[in-house]
N, CA, C and O atoms as a GROMACS GRO file, in nm:
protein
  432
    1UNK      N    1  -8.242  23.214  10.473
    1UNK     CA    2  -8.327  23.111  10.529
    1UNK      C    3  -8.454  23.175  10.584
    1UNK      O    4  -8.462  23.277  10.652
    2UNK      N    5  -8.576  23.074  10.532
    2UNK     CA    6  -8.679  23.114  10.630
    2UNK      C    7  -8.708  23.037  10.744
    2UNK      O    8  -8.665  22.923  10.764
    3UNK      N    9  -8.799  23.118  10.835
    3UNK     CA   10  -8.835  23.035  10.971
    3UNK      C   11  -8.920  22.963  10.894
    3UNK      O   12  -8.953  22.987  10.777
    4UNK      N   13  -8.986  22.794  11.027
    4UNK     CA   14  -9.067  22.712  10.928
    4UNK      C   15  -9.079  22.615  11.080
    4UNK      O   16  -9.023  22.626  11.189
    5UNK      N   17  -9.183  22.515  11.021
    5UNK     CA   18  -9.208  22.450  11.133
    5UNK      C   19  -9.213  22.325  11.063
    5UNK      O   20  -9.241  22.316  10.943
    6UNK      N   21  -9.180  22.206  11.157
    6UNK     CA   22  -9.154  22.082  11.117
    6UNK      C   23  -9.299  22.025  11.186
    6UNK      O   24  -9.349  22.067  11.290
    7UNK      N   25  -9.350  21.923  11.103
    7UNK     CA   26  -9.459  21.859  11.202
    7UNK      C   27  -9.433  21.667  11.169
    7UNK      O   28  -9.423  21.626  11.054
    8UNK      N   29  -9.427  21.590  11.267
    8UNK     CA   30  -9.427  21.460  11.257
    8UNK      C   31  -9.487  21.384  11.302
    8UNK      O   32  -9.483  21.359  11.422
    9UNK      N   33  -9.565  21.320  11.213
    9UNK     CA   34  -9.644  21.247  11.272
    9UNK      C   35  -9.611  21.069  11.281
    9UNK      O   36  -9.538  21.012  11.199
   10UNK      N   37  -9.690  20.988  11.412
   10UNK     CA   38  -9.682  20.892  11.473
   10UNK      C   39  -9.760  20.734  11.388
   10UNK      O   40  -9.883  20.730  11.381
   11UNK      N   41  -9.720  20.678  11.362
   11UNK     CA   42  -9.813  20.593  11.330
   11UNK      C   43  -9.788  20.455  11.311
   11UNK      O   44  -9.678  20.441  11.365
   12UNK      N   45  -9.827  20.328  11.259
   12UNK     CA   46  -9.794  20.206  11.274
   12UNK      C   47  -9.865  20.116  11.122
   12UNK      O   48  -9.987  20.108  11.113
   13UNK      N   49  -9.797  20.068  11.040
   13UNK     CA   50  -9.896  20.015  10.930
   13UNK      C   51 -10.008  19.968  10.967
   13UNK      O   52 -10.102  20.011  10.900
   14UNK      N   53 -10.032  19.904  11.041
   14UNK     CA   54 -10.171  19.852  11.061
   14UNK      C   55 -10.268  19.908  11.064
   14UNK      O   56 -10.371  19.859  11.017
   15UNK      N   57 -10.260  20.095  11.154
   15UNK     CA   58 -10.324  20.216  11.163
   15UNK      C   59 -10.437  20.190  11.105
   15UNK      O   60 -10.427  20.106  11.015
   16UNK      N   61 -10.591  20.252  11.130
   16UNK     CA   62 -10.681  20.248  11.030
   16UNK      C   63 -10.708  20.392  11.091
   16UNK      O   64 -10.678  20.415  11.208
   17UNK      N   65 -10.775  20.505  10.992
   17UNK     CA   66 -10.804  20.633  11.056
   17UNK      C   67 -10.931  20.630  10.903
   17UNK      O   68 -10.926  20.600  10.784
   18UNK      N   69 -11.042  20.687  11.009
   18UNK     CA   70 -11.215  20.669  10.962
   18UNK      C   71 -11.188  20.581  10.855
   18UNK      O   72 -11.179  20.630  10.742
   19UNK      N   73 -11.170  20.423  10.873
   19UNK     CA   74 -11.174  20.341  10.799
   19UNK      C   75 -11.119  20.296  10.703
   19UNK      O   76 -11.166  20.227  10.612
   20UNK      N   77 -10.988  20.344  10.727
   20UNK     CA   78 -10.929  20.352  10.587
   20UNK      C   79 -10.798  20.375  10.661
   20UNK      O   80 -10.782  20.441  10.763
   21UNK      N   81 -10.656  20.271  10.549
   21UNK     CA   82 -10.529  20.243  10.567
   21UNK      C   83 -10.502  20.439  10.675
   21UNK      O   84 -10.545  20.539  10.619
   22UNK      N   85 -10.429  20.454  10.822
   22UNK     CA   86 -10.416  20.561  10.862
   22UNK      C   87 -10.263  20.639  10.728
   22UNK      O   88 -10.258  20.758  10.698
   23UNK      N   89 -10.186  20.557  10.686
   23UNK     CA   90 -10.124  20.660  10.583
   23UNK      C   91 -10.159  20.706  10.508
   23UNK      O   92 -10.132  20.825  10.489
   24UNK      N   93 -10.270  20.605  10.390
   24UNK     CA   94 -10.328  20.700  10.341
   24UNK      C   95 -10.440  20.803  10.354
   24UNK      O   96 -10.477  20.871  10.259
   25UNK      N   97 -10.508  20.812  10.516
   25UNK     CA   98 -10.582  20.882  10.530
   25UNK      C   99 -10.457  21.048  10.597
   25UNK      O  100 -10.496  21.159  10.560
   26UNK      N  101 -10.394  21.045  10.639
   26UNK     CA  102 -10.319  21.118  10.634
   26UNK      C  103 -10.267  21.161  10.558
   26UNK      O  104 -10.257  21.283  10.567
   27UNK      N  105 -10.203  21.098  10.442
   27UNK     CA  106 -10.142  21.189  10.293
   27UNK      C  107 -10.271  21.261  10.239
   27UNK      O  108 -10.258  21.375  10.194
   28UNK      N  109 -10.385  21.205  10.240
   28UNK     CA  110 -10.497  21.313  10.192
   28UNK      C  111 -10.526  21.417  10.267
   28UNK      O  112 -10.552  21.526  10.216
   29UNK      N  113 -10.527  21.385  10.456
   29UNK     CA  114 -10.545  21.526  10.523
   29UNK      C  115 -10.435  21.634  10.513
   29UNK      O  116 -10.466  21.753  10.515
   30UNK      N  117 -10.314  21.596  10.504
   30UNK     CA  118 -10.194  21.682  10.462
   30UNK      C  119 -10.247  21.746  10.348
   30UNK      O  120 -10.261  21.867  10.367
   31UNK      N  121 -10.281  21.707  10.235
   31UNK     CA  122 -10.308  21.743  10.117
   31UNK      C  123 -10.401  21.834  10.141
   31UNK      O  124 -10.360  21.949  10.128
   32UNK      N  125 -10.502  21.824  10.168
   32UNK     CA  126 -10.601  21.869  10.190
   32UNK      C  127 -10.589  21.995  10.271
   32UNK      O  128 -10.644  22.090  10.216
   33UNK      N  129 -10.534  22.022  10.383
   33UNK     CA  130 -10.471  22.096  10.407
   33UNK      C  131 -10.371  22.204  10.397
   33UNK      O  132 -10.341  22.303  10.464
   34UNK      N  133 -10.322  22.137  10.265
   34UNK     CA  134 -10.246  22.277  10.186
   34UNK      C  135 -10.133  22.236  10.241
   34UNK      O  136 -10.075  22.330  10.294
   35UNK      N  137 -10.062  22.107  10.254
   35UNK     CA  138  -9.866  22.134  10.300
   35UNK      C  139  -9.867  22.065  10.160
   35UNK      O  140  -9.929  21.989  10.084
   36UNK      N  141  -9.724  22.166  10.183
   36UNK     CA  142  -9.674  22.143  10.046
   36UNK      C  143  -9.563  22.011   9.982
   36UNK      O  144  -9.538  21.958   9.873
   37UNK      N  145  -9.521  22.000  10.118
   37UNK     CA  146  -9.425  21.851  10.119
   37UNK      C  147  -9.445  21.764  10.206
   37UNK      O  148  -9.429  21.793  10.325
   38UNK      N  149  -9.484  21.636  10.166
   38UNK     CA  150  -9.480  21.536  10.248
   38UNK      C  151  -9.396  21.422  10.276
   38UNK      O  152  -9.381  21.373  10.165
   39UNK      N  153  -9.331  21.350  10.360
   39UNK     CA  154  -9.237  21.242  10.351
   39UNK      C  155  -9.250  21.156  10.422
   39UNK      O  156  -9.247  21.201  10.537
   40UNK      N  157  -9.267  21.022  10.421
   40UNK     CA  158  -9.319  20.932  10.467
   40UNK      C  159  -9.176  20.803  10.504
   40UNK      O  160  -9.115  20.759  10.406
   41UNK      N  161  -9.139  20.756  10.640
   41UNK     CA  162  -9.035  20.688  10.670
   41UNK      C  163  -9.066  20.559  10.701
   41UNK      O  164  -9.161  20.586  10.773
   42UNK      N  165  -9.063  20.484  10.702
   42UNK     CA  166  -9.104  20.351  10.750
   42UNK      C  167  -8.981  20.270  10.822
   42UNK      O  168  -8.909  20.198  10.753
   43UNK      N  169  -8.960  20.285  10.950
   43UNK     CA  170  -8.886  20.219  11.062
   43UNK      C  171  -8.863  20.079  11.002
   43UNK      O  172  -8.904  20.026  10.899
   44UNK      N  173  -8.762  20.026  11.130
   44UNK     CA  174  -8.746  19.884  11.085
   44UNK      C  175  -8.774  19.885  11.223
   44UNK      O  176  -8.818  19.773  11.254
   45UNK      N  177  -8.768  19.982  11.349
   45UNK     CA  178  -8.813  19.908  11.488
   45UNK      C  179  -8.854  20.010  11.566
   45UNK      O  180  -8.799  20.119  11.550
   46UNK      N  181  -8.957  19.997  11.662
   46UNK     CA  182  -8.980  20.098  11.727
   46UNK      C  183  -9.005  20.028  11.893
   46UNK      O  184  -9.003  19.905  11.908
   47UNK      N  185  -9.019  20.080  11.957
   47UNK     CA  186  -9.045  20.129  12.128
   47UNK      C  187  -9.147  20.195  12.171
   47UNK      O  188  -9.127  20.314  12.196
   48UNK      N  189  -9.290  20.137  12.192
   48UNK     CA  190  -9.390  20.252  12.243
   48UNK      C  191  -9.447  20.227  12.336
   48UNK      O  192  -9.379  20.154  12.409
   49UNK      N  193  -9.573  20.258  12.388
   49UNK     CA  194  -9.690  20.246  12.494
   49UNK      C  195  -9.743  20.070  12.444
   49UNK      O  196  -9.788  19.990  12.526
   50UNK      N  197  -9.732  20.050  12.346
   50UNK     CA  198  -9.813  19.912  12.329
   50UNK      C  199  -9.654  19.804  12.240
   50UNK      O  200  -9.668  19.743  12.134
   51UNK      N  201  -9.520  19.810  12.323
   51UNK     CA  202  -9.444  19.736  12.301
   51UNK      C  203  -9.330  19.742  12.218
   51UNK      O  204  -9.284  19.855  12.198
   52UNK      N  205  -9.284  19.664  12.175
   52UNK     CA  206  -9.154  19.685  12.054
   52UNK      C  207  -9.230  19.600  11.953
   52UNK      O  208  -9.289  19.494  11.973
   53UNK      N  209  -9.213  19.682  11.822
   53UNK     CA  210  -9.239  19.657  11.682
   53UNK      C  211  -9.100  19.661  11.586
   53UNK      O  212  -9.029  19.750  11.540
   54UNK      N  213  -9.103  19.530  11.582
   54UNK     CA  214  -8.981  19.522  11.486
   54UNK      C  215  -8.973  19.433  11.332
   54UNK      O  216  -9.063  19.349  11.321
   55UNK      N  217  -8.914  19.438  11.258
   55UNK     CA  218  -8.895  19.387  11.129
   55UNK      C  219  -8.730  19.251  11.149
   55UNK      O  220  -8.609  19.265  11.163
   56UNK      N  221  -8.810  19.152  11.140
   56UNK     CA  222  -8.720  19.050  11.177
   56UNK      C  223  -8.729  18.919  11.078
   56UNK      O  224  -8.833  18.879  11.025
   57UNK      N  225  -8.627  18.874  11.066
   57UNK     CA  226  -8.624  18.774  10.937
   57UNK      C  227  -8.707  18.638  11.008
   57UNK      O  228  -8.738  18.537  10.945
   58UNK      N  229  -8.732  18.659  11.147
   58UNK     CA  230  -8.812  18.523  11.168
   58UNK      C  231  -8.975  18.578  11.154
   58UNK      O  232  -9.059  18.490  11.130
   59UNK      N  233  -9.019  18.712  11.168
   59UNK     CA  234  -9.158  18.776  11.221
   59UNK      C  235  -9.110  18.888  11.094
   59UNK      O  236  -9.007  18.953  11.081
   60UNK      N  237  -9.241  18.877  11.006
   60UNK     CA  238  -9.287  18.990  10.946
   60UNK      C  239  -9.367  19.088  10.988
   60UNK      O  240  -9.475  19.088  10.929
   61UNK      N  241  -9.348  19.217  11.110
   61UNK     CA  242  -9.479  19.278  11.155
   61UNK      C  243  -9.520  19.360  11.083
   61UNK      O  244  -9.448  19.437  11.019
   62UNK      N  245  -9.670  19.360  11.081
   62UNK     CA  246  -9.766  19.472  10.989
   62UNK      C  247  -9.734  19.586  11.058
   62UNK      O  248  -9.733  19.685  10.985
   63UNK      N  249  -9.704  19.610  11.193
   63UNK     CA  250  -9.732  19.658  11.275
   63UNK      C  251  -9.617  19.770  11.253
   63UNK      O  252  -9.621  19.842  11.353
   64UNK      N  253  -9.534  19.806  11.180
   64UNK     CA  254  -9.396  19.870  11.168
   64UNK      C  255  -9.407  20.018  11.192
   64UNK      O  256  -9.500  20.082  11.142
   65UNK      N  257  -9.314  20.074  11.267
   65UNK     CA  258  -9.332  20.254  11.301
   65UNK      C  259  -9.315  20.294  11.163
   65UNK      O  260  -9.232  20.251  11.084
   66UNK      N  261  -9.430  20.410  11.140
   66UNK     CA  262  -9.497  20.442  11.014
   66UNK      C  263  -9.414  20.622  11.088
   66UNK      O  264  -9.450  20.652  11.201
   67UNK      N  265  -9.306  20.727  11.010
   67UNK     CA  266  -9.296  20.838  11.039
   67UNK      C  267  -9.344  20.952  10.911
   67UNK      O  268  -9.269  20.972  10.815
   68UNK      N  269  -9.470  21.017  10.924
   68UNK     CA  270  -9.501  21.098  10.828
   68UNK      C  271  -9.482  21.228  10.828
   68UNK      O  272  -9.588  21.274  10.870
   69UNK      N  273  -9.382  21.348  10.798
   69UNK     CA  274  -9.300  21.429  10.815
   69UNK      C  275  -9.329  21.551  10.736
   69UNK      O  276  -9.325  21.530  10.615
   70UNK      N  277  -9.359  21.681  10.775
   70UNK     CA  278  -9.382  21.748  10.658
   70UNK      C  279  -9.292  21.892  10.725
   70UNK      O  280  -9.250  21.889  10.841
   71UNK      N  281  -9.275  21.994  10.648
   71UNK     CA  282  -9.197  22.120  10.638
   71UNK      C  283  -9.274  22.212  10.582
   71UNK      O  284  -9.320  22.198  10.468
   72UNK      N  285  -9.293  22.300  10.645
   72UNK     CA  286  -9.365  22.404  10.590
   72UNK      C  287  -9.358  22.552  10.656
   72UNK      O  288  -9.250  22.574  10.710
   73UNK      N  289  -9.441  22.647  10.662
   73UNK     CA  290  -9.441  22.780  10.712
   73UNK      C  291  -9.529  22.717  10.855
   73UNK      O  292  -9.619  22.633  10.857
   74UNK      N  293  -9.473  22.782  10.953
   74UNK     CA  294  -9.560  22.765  11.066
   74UNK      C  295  -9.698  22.774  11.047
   74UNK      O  296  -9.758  22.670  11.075
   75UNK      N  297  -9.766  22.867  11.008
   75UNK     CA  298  -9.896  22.895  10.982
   75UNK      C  299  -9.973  22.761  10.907
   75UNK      O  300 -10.079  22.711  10.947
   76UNK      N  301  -9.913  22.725  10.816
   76UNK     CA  302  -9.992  22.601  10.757
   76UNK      C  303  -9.956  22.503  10.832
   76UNK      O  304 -10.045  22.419  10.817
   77UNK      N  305  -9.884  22.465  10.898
   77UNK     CA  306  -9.847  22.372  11.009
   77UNK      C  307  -9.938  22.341  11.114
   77UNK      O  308  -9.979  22.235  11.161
   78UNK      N  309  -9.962  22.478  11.142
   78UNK     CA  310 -10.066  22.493  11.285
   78UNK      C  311 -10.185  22.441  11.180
   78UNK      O  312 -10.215  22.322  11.188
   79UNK      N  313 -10.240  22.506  11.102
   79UNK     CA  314 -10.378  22.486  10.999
   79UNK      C  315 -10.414  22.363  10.988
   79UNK      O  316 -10.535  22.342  10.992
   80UNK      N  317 -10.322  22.244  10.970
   80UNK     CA  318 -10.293  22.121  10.883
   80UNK      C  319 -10.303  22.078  11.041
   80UNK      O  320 -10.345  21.965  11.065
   81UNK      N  321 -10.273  22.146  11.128
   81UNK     CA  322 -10.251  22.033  11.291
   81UNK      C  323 -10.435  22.044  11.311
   81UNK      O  324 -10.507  21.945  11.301
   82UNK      N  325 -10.473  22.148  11.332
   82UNK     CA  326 -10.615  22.174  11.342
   82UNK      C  327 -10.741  22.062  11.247
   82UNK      O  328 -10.839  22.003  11.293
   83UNK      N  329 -10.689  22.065  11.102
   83UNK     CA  330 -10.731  22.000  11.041
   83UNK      C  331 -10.769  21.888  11.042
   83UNK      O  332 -10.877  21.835  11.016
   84UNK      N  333 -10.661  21.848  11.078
   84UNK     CA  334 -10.608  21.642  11.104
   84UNK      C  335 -10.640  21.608  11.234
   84UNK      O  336 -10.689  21.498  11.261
   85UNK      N  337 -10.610  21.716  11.341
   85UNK     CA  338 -10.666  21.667  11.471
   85UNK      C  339 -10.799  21.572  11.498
   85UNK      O  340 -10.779  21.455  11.530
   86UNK      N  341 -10.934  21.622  11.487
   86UNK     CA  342 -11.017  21.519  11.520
   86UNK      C  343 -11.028  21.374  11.425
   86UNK      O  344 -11.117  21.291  11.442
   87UNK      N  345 -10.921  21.363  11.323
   87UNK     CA  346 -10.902  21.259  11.288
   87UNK      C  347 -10.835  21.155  11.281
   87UNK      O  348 -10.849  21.057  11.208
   88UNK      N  349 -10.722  21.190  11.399
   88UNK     CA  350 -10.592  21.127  11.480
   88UNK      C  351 -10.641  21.040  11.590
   88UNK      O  352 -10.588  20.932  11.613
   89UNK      N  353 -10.763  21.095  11.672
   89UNK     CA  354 -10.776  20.968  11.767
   89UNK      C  355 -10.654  21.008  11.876
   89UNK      O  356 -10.653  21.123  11.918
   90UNK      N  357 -10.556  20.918  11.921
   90UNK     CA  358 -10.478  20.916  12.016
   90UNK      C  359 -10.348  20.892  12.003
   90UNK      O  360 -10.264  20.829  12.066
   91UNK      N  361 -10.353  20.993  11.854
   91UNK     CA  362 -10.208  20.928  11.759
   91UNK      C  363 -10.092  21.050  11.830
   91UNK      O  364 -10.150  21.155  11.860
   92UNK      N  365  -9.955  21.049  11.858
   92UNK     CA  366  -9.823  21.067  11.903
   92UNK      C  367  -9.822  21.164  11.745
   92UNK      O  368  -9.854  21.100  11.645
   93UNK      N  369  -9.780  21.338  11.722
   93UNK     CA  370  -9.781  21.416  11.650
   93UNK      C  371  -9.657  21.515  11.798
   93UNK      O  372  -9.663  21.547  11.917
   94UNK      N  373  -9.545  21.527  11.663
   94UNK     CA  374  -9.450  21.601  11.713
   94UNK      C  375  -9.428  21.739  11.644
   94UNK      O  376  -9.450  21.734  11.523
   95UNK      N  377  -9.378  21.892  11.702
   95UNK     CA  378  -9.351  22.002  11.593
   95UNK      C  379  -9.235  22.051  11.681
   95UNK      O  380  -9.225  22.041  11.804
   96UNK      N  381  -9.146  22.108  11.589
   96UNK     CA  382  -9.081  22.162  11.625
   96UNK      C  383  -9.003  22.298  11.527
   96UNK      O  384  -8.984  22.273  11.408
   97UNK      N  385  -8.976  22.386  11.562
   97UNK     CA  386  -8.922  22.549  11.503
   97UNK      C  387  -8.794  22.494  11.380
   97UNK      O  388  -8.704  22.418  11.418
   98UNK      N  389  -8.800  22.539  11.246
   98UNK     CA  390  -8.702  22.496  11.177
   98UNK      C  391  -8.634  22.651  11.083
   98UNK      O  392  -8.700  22.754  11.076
   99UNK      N  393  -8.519  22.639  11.033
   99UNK     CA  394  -8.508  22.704  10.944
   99UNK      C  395  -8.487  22.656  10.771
   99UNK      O  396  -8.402  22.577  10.731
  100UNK      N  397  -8.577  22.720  10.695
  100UNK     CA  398  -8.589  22.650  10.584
  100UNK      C  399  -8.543  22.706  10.445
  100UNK      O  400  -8.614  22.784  10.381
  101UNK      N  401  -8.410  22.658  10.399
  101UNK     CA  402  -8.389  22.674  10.283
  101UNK      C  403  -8.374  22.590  10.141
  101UNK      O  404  -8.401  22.470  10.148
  102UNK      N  405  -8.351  22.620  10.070
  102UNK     CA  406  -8.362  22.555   9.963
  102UNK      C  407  -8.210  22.598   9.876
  102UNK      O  408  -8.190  22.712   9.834
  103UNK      N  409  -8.109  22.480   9.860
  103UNK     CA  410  -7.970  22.506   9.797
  103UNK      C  411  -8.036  22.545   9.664
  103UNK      O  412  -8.142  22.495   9.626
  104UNK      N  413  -7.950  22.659   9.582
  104UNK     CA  414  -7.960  22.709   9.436
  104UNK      C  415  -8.049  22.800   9.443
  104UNK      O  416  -8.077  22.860   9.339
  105UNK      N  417  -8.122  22.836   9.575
  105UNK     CA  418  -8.206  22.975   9.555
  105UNK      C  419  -8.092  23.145   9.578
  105UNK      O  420  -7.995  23.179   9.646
  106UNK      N  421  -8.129  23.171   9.535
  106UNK     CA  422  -8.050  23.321   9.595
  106UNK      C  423  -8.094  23.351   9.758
  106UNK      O  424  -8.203  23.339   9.815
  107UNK      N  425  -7.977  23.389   9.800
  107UNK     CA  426  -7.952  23.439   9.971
  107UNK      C  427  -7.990  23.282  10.047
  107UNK      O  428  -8.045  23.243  10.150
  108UNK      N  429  -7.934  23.234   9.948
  108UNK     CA  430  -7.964  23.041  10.023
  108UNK      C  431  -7.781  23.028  10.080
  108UNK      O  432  -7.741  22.926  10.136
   0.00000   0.00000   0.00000
């Protein structure tokens, strides 16, 4: 296994980041940035600073917790945080220390 750093980011469909849908302005700054995997979760309910957002058969919210998730070497982690930063605004971005392997590699 290698060491590796997890980074997750915060967000809500509605999001707009410099004008444009905030997921897809984020799958391009990831990109852009050089991570190599990206994964994108879409909640059915969340809990934040501006309320509960939920997915309910009476209320369709636009508003749904958006989780965009990537794995990589610490170093591009930090790079990709630097990157994306002045284009987050006041967006909730989590990291934390991982170990990273891949089943079917050798010494996996």
């Amino acid at each position: 296994m290698k060491p590796g750093k997890c980074l997750r980011i915060y967000l809500t469909e509605s999001d707009r980041i410099d004008g444009r849908p905030a997921l897809e302005a984020v799958l391009d700054l990831c990109r852009q940035a050089g991570l190599s995997g990206v994964t994108v979760t879409r909640a059915i309910e969340g809990l934040g600073s501006h309320g509960v957002h939920s997915a309910s058969f009476l209320s369709l919210s636009n508003k749904l917790p958006l989780l965009v998730e990537a794995v990589d070497q610490p170093e591009t982690i930090d790079m990709a945080i630097e990157t994306m930063r002045p284009h987050l605004g006041n967006r909730l971005l989590a990291t934390w220390p991982v170990e990273i392997m891949r089943t079917g590699e050798p010494n996996a």
